[in-house]
PDB file of N, CA, C and O in Angstrom, chain B, residues numbered from 101:
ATOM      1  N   UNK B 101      63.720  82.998 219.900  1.00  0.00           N
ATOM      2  CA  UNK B 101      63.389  84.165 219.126  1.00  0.00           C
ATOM      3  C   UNK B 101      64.667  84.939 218.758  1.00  0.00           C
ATOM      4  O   UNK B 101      64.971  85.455 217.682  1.00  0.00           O
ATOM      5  N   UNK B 102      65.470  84.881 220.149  1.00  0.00           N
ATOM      6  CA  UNK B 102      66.663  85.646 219.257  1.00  0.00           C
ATOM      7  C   UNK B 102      67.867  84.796 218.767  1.00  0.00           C
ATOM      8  O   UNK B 102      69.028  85.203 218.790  1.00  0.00           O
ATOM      9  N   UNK B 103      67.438  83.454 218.278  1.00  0.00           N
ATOM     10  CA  UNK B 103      68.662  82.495 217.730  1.00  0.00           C
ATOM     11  C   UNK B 103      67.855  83.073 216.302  1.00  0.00           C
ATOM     12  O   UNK B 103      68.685  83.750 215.694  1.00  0.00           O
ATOM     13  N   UNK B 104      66.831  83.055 215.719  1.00  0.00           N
ATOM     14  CA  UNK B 104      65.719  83.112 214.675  1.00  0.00           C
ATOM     15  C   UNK B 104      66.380  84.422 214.074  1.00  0.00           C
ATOM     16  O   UNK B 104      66.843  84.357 212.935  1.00  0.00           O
ATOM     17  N   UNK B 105      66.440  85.488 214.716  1.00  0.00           N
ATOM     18  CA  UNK B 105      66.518  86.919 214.605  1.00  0.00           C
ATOM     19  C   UNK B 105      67.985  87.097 214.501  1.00  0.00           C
ATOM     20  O   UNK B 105      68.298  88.088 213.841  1.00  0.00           O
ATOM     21  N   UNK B 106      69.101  86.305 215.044  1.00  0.00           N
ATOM     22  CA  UNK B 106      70.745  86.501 214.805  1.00  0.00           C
ATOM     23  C   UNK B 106      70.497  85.238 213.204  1.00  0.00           C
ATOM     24  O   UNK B 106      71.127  85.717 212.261  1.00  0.00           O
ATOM     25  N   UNK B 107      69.837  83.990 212.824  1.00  0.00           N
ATOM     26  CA  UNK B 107      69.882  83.605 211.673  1.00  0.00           C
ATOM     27  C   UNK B 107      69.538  84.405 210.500  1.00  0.00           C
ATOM     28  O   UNK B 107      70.072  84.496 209.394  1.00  0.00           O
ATOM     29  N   UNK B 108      68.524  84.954 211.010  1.00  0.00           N
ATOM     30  CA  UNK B 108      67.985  85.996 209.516  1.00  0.00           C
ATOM     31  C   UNK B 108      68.831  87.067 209.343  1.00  0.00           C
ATOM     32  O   UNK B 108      69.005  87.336 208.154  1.00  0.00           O
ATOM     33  N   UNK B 109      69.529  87.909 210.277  1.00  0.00           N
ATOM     34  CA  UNK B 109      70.441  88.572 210.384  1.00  0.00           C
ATOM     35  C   UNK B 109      71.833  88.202 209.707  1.00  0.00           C
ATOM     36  O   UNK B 109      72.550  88.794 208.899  1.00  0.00           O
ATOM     37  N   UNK B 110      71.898  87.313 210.187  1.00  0.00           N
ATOM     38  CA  UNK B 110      73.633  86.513 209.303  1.00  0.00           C
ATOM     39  C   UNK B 110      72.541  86.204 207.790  1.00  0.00           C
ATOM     40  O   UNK B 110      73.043  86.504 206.707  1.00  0.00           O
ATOM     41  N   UNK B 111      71.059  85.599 207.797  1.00  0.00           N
ATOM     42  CA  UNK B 111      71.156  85.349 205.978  1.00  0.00           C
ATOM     43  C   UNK B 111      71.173  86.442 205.295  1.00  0.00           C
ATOM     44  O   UNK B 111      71.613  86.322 204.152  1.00  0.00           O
ATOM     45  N   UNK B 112      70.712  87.859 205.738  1.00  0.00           N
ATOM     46  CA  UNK B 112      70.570  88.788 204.971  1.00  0.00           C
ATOM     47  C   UNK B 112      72.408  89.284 205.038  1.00  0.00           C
ATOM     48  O   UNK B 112      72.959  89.418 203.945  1.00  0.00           O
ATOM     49  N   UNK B 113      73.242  89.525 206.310  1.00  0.00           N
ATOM     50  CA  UNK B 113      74.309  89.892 205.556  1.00  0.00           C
ATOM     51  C   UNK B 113      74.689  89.136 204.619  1.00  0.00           C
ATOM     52  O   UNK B 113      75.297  89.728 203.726  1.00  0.00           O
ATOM     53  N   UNK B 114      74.553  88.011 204.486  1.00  0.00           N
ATOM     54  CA  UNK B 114      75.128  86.808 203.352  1.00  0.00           C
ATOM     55  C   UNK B 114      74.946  87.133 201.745  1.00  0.00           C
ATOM     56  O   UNK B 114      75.828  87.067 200.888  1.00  0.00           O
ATOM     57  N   UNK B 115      73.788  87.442 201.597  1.00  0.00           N
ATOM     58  CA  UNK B 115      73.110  87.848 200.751  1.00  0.00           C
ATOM     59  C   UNK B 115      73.713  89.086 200.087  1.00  0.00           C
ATOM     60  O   UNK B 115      74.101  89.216 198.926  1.00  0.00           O
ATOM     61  N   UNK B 116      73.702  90.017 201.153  1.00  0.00           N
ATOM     62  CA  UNK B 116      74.494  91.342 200.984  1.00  0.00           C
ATOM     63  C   UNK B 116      75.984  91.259 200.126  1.00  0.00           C
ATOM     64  O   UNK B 116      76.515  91.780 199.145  1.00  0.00           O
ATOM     65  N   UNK B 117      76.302  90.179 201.250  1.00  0.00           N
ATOM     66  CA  UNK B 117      78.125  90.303 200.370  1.00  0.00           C
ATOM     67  C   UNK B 117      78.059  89.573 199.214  1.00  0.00           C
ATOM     68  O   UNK B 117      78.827  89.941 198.325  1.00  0.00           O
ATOM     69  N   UNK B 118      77.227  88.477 198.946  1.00  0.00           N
ATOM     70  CA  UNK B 118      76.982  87.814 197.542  1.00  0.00           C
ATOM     71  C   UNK B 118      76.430  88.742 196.873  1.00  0.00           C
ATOM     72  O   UNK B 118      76.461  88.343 195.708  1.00  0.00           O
ATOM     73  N   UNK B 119      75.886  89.858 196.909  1.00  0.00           N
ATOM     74  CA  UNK B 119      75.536  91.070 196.012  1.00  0.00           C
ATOM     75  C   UNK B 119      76.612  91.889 195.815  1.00  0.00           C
ATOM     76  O   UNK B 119      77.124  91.873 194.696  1.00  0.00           O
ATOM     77  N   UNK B 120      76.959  92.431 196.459  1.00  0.00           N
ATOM     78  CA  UNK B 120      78.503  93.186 196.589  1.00  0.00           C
ATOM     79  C   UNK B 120      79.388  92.783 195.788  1.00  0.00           C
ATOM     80  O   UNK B 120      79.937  93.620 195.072  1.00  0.00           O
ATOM     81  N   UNK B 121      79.849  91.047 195.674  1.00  0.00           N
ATOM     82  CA  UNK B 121      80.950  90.447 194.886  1.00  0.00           C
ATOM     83  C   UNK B 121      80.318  90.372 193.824  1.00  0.00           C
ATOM     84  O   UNK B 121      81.026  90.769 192.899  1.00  0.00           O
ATOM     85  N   UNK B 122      78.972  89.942 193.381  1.00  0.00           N
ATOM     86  CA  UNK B 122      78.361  90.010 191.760  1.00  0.00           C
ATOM     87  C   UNK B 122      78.795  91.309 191.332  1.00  0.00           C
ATOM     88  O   UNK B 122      79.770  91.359 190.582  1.00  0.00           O
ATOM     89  N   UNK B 123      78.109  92.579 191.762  1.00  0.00           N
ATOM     90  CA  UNK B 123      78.484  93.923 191.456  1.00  0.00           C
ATOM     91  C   UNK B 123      79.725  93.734 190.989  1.00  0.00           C
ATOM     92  O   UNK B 123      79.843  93.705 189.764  1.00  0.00           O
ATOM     93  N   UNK B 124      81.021  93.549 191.889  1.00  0.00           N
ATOM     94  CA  UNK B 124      82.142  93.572 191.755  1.00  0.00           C
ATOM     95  C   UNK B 124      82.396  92.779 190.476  1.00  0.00           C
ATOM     96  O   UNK B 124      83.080  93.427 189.684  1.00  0.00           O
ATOM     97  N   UNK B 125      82.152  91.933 190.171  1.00  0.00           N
ATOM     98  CA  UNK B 125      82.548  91.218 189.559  1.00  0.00           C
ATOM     99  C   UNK B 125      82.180  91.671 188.015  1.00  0.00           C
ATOM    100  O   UNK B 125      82.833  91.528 186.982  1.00  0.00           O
ATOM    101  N   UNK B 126      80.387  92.504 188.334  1.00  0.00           N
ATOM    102  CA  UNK B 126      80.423  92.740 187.147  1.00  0.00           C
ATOM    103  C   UNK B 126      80.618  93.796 186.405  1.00  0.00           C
ATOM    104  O   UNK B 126      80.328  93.890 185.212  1.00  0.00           O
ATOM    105  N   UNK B 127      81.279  94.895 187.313  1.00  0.00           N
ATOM    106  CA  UNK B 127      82.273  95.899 187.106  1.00  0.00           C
ATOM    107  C   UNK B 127      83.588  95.920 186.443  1.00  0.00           C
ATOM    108  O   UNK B 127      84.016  96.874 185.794  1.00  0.00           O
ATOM    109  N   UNK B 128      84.244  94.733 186.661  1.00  0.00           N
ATOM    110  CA  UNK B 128      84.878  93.932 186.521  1.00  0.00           C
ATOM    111  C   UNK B 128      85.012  93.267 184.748  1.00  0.00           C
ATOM    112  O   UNK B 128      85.932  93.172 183.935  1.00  0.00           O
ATOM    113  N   UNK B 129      83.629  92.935 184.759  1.00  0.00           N
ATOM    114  CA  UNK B 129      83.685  92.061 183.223  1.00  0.00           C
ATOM    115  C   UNK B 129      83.457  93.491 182.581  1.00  0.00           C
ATOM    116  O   UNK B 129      84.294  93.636 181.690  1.00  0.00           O
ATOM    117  N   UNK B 130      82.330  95.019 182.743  1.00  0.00           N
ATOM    118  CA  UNK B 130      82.553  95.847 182.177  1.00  0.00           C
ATOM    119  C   UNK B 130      83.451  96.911 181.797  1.00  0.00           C
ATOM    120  O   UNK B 130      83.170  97.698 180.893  1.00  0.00           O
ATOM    121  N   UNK B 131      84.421  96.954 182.397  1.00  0.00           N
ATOM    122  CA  UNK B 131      85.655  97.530 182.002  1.00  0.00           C
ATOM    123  C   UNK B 131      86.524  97.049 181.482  1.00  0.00           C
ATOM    124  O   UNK B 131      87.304  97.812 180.913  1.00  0.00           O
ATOM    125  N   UNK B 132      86.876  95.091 181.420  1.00  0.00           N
ATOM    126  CA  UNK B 132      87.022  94.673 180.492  1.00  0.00           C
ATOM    127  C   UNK B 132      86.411  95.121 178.667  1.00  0.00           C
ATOM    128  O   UNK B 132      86.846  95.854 177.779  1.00  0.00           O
ATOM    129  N   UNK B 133      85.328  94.294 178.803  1.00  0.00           N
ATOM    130  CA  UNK B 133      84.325  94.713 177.823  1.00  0.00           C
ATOM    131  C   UNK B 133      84.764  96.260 177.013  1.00  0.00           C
ATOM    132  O   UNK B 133      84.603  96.492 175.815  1.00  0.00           O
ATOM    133  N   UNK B 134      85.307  97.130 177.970  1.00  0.00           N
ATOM    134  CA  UNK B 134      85.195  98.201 177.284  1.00  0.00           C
ATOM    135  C   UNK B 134      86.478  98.567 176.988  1.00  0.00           C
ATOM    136  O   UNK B 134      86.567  99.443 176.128  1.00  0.00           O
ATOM    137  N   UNK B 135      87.740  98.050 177.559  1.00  0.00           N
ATOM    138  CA  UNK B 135      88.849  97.927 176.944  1.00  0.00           C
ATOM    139  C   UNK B 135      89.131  96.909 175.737  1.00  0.00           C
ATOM    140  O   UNK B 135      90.247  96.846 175.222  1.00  0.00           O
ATOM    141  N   UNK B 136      88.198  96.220 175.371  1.00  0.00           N
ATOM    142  CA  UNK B 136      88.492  95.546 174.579  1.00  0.00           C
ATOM    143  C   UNK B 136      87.489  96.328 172.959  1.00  0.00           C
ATOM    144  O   UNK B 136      87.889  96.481 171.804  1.00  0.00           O
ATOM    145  N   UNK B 137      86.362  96.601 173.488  1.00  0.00           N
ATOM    146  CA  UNK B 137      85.880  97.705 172.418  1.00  0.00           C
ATOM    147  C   UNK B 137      86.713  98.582 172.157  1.00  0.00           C
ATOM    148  O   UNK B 137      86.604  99.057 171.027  1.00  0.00           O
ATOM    149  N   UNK B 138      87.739  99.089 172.969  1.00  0.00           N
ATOM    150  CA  UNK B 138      88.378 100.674 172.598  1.00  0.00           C
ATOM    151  C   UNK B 138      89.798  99.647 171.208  1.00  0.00           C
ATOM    152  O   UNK B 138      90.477 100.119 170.296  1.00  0.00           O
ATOM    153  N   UNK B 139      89.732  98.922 171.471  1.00  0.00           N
ATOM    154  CA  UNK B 139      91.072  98.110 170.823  1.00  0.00           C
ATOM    155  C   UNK B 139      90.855  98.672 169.358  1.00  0.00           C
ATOM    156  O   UNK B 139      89.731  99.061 169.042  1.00  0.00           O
ATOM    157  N   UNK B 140      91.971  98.726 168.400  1.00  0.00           N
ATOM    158  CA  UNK B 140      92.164  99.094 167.268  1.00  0.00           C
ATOM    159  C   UNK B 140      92.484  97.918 166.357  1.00  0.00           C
ATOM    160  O   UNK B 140      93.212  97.047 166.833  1.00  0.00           O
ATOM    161  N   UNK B 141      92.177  97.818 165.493  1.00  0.00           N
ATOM    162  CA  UNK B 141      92.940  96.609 164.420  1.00  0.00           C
ATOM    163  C   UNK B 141      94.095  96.211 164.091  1.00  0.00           C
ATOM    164  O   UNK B 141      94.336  96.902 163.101  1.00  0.00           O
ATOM    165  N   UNK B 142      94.787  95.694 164.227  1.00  0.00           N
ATOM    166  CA  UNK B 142      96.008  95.614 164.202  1.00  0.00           C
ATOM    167  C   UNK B 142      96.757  94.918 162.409  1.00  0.00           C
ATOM    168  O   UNK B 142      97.923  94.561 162.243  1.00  0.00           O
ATOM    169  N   UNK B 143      95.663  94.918 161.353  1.00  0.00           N
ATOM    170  CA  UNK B 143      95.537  94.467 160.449  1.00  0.00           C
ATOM    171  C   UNK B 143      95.679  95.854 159.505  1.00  0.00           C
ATOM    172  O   UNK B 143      95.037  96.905 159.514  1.00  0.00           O
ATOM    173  N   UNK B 144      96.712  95.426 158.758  1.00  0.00           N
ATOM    174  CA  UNK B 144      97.461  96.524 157.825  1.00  0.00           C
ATOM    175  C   UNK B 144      96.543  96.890 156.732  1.00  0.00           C
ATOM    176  O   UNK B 144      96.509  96.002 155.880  1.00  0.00           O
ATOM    177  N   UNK B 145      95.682  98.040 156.433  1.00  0.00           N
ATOM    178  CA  UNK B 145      95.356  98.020 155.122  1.00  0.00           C
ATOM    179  C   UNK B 145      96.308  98.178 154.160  1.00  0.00           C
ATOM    180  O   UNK B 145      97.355  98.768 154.428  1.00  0.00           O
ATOM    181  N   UNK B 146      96.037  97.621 152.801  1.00  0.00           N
ATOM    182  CA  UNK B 146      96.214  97.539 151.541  1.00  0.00           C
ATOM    183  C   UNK B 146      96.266  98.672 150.841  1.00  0.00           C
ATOM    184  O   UNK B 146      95.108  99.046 150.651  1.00  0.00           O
ATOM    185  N   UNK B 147      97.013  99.378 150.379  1.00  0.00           N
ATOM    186  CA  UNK B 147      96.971 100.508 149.798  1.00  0.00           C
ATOM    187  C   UNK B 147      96.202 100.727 148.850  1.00  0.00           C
ATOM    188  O   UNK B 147      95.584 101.754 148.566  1.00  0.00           O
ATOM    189  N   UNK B 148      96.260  99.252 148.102  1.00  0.00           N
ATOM    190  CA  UNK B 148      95.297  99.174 146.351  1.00  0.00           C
ATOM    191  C   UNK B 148      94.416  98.140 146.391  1.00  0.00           C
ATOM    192  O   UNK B 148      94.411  97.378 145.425  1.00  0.00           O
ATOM    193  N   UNK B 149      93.542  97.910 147.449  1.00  0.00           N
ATOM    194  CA  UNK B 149      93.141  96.205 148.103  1.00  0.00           C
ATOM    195  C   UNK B 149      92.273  95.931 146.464  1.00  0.00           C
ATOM    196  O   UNK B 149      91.844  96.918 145.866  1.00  0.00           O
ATOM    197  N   UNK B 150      92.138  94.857 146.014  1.00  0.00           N
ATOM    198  CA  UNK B 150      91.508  93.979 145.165  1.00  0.00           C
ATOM    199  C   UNK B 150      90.075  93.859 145.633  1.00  0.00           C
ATOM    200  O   UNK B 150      89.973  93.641 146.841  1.00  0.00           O
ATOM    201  N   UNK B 151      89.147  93.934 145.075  1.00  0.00           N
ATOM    202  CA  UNK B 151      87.494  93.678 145.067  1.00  0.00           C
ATOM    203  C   UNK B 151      87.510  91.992 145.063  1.00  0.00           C
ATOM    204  O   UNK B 151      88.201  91.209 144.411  1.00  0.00           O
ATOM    205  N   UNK B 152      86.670  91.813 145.862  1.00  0.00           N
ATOM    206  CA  UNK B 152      86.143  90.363 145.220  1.00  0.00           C
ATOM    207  C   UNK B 152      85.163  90.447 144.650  1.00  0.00           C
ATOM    208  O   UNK B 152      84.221  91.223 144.815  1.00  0.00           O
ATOM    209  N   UNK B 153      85.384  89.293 143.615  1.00  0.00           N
ATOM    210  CA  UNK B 153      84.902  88.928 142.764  1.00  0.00           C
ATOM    211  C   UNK B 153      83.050  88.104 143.064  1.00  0.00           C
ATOM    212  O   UNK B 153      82.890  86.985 143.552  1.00  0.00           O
ATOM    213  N   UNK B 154      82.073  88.909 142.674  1.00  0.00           N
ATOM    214  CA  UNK B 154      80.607  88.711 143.119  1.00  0.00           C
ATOM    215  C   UNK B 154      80.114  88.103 141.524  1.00  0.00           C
ATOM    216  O   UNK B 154      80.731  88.588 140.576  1.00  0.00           O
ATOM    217  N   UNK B 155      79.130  87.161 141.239  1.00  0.00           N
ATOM    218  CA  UNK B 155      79.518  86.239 142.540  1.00  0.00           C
ATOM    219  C   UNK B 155      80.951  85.423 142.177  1.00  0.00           C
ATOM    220  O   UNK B 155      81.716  85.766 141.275  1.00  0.00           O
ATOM    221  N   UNK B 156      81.167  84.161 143.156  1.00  0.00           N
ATOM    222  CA  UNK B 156      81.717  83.452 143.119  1.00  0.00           C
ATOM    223  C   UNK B 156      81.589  82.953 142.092  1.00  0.00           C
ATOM    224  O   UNK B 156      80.405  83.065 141.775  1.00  0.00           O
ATOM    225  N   UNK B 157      82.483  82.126 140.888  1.00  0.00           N
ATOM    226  CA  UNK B 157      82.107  81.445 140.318  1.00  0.00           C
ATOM    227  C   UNK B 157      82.529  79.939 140.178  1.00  0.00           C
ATOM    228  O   UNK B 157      81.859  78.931 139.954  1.00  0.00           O
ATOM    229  N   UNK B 158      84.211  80.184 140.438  1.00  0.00           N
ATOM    230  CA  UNK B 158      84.529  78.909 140.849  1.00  0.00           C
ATOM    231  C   UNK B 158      84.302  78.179 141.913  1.00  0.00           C
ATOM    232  O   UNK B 158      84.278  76.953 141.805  1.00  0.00           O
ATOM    233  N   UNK B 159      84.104  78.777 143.080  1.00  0.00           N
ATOM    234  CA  UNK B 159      83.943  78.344 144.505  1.00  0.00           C
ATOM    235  C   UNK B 159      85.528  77.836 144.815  1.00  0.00           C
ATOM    236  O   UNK B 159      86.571  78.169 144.254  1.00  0.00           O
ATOM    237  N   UNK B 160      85.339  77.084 145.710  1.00  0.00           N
ATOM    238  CA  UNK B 160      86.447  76.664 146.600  1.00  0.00           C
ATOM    239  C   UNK B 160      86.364  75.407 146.692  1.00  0.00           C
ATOM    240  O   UNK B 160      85.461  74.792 147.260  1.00  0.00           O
ATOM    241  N   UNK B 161      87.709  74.754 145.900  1.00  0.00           N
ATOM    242  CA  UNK B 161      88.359  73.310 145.762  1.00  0.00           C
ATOM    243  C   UNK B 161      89.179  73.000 146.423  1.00  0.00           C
ATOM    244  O   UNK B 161      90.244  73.612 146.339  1.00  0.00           O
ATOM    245  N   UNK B 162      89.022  71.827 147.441  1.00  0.00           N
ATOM    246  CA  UNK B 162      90.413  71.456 147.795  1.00  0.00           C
ATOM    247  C   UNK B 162      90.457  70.072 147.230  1.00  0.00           C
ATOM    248  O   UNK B 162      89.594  69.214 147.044  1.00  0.00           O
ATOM    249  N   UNK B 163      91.661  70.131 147.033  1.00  0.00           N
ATOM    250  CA  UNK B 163      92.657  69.027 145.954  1.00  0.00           C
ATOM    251  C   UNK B 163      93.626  68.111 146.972  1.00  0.00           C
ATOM    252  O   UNK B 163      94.477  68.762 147.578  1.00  0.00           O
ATOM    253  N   UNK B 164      93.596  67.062 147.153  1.00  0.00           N
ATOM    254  CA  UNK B 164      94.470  66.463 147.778  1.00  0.00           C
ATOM    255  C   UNK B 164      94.761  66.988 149.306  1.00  0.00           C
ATOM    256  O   UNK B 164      95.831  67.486 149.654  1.00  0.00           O
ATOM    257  N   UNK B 165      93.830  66.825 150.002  1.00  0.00           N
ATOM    258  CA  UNK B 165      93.815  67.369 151.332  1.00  0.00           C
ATOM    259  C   UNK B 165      93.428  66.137 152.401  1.00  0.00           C
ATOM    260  O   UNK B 165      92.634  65.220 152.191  1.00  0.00           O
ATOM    261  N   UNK B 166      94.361  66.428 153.823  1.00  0.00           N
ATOM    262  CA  UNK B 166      93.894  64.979 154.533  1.00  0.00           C
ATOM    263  C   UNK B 166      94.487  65.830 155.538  1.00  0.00           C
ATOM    264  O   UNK B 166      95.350  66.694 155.382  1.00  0.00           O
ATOM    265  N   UNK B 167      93.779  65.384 156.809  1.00  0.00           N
ATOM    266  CA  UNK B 167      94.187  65.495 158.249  1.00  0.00           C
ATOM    267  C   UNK B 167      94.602  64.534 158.850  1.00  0.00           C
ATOM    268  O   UNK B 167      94.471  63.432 158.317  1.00  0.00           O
ATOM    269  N   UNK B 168      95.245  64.644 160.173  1.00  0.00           N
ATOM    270  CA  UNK B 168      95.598  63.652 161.322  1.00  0.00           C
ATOM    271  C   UNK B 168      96.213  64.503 162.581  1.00  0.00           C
ATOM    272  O   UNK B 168      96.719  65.623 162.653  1.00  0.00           O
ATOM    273  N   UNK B 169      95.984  63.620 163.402  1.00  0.00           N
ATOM    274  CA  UNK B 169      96.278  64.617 164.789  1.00  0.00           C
ATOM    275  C   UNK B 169      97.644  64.742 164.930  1.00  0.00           C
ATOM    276  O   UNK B 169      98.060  64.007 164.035  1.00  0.00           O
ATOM    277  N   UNK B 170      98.646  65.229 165.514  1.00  0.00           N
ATOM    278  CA  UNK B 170     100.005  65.651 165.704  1.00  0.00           C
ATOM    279  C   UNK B 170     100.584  64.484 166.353  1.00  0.00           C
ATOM    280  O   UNK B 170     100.085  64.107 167.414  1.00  0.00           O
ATOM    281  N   UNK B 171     101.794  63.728 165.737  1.00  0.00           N
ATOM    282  CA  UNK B 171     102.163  62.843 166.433  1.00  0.00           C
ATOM    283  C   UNK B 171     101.330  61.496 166.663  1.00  0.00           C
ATOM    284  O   UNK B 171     101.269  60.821 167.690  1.00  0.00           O
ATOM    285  N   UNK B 172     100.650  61.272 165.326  1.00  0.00           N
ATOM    286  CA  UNK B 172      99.379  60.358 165.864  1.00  0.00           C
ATOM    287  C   UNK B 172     100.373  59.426 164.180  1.00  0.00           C
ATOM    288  O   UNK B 172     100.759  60.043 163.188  1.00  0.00           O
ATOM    289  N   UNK B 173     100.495  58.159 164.372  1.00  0.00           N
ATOM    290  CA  UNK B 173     100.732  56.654 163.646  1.00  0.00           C
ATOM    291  C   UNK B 173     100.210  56.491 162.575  1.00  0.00           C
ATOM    292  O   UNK B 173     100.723  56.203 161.494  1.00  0.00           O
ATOM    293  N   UNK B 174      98.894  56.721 162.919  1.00  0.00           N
ATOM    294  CA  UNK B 174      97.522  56.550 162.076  1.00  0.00           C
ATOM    295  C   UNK B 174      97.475  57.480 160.702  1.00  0.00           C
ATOM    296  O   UNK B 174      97.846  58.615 160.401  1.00  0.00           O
ATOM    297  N   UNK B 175      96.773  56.302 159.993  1.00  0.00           N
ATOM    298  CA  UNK B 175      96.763  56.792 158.129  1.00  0.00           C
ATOM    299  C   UNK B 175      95.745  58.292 158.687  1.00  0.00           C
ATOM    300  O   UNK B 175      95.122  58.496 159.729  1.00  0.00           O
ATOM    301  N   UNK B 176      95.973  59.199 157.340  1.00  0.00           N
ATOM    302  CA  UNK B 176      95.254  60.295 157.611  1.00  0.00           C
ATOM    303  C   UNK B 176      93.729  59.989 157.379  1.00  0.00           C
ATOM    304  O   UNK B 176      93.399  59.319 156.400  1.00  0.00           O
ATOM    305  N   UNK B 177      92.827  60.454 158.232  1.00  0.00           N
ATOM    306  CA  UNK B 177      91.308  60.329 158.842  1.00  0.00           C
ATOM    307  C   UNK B 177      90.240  60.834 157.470  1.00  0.00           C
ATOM    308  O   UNK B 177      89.237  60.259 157.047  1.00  0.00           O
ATOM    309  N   UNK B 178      90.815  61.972 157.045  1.00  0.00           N
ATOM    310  CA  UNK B 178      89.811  62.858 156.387  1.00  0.00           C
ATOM    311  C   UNK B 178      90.599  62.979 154.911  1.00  0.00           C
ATOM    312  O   UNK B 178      91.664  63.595 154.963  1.00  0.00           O
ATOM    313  N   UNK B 179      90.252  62.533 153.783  1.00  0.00           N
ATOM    314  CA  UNK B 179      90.768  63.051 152.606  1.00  0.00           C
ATOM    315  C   UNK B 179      89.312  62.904 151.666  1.00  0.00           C
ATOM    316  O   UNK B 179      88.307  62.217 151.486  1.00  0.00           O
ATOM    317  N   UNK B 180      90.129  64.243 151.189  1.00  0.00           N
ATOM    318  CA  UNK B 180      88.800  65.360 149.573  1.00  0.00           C
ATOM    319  C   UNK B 180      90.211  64.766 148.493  1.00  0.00           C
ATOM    320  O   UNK B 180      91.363  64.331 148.508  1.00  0.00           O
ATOM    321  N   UNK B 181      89.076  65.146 147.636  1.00  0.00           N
ATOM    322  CA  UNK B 181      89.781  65.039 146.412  1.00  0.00           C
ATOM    323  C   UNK B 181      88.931  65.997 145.473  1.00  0.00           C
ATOM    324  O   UNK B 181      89.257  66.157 144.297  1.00  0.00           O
TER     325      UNK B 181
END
């Protein structure tokens, strides 16, 4: 009875400190979170920025375009025309 009563005892502190470190932890991701909301843009406005153009009319062409991995032998994988 009291091996039963020192097990349930150690599972509930267990429990406890695995609650404690979640908390922690997610104290943790929220003050992150909220230093990263406070962040400012670091992207210069344009004094006279240009409108785009609604709608699209030409869309978007690519002309002679091909990939390959860095340092890779091999003819390029992907070509548009």
């Amino acid at each position: 009875m009291y091996y039963q009563a020192f097990q349930r005892g150690q599972g509930f502190l267990t429990d406890l400190l695995r609650s404690l470190a979640g908390l922690y932890e997610d104290s943790l991701f929220l003050a992150y979170l909220d230093e990263f909301l406070a962040l400012e843009p670091n992207v210069p406005v344009p004094p006279h920025p240009l409108p785009v153009p609604r709608p699209a009319r030409s869309g978007i062409v690519f002309h002679d375009v091909s990939f390959r991995y860095p340092r890779s032998t091999a003819t390029p994988c992907l070509t548009s025309t």
